[in-house]
C-alpha positions, -999 to 999 in steps of 0.1 A, spaced: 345 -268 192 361 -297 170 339 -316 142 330 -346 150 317 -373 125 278 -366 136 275 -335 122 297 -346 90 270 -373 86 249 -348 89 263 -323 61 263 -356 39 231 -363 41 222 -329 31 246 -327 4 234 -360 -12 195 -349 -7 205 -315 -23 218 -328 -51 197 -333 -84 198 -368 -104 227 -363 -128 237 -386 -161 269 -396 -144 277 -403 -109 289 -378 -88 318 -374 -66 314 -362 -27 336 -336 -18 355 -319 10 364 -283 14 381 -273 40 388 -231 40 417 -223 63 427 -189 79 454 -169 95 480 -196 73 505 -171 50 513 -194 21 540 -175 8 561 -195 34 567 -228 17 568 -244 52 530 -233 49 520 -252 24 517 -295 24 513 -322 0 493 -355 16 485 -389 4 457 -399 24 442 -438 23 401 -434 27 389 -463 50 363 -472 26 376 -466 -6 369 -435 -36 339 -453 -48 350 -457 -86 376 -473 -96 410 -452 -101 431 -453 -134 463 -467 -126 496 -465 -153 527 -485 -146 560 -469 -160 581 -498 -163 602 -521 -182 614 -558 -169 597 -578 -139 572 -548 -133 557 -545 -167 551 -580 -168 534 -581 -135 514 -549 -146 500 -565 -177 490 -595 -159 463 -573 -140 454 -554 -171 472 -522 -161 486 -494 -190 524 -499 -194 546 -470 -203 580 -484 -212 609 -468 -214 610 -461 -251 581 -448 -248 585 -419 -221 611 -408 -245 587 -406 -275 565 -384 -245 593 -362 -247 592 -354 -281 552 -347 -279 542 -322 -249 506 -318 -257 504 -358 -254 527 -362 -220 499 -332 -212 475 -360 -219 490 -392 -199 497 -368 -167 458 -360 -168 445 -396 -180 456 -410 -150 449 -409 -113 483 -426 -101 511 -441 -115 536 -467 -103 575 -470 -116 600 -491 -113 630 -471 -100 653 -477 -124 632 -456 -147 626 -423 -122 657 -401 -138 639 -403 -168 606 -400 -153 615 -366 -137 635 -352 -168 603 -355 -195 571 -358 -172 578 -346 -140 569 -311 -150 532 -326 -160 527 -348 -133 545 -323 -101 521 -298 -107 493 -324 -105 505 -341 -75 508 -372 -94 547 -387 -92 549 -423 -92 547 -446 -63 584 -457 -71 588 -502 -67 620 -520 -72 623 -534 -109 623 -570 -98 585 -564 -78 565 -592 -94 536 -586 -68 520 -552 -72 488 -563 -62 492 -547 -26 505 -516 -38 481 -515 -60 449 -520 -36 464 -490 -14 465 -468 -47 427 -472 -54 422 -459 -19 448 -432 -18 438 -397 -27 462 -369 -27 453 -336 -11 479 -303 -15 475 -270 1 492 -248 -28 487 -207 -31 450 -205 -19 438 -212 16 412 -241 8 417 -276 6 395 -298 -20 391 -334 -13 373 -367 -29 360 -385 -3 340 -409 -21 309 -410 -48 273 -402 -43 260 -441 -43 283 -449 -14 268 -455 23 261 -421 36 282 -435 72 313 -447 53 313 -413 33 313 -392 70 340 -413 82 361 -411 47 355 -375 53 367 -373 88 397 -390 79 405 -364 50 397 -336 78 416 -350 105 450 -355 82 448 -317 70 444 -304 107 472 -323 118 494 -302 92 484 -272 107 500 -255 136 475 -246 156 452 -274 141 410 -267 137 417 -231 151 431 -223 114 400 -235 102 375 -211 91 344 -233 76 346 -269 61 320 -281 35 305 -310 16 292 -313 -18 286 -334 -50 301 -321 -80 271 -302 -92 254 -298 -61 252 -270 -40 283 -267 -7 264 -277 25 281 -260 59 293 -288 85 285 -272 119 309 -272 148 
């Protein structure tokens, strides 16, 4: 029997009421534990950039790697800048590319700049799931771009069979949070070959609160 967004609405409901008053606020989570998938096949495994319906809740951190037209437009909207210059100053200090690959949610470059981008940060941000959004170098309007990024979340099934999801933040509508859900779920079963069948159990959860089953 397929999940359907009642009984997702259902688990987030439970999840939120489980979940004691924190000093921050908490993110809402999907897990989604798969079986019978052998990820030693690379054909097995998937990277996806999904776009939630109703947004992450919080405002994502968003770095522009850029020189010309694009940085000029990215500093107009108050976004970091990374020139050129210095992602080659990154390369000289690992432990601080280390830094800019996890201070960041997304990035956008202009393509000009993506040899480089590869050669001395791709090996931080690959691993992350984090390359840039690549924009020609004479983009002066990012702003579309840019509202898709703070909606985007990427999801990667890697070397374990479990996929972990933000689907929103605890002070969003408990309806918008089901349907970001769904929309998480429904993109990882269409990756699958024999779709919900290679699903084993899917859950919701804050970040400190307890998993809460969603029943088929």
């Amino acid at each position: 029997m397929a999940f359907d967004r009642q009984k997702i609405l259902e688990a987030v409901k439970e999840a939120k009421a489980r979940a004691k008053p924190r000093h921050f606020t908490q993110t809402v989570e999907l897990a989604v534990n798969l079986r019978d998938i052998d990820l030693k096949k690379p054909e097995n495994r998937f990277k996806l950039e999904v776009v939630l319906p109703h947004g992450r809740g919080k405002e994502p951190k968003i770095a522009v790697i850029a020189d010309s037209a694009v940085a000029e437009a990215a500093k107009k909207l108050g976004l970091d800048v990374i020139s050129g210059e210095q992602l080659e100053e990154l390369a000289k200090n690992p432990r601080e590319a280390r830094k800019v690959a996890k201070r960041y949610d997304s990035f956008i470059a202009a393509a000009p700049l993506m040899p480089k981008i590869g050669k001395y940060l791709g090996r931080y941000l690959g691993p992350r799931n984090k390359m840039p959004q690549v924009v020609p170098p004479t983009m002066t309007n990012l702003e579309p771009i840019l509202n898709r990024l703070k909606r985007t979340i990427r999801v990667q099934l890697k070397n374990n069979p479990v996929v972990h999801a933000p689907v929103g933040t605890e002070d969003m509508d408990e309806e918008k949070l089901a349907e970001n859900a769904e929309t998480v779920l429904n993109a990882v079963l269409g990756k699958l070959e024999r779709g919900e069948n290679q699903v084993k159990s899917v859950y919701i959860k804050t970040t400190m609160g307890p998993a809460v089953k969603v029943e088929r």
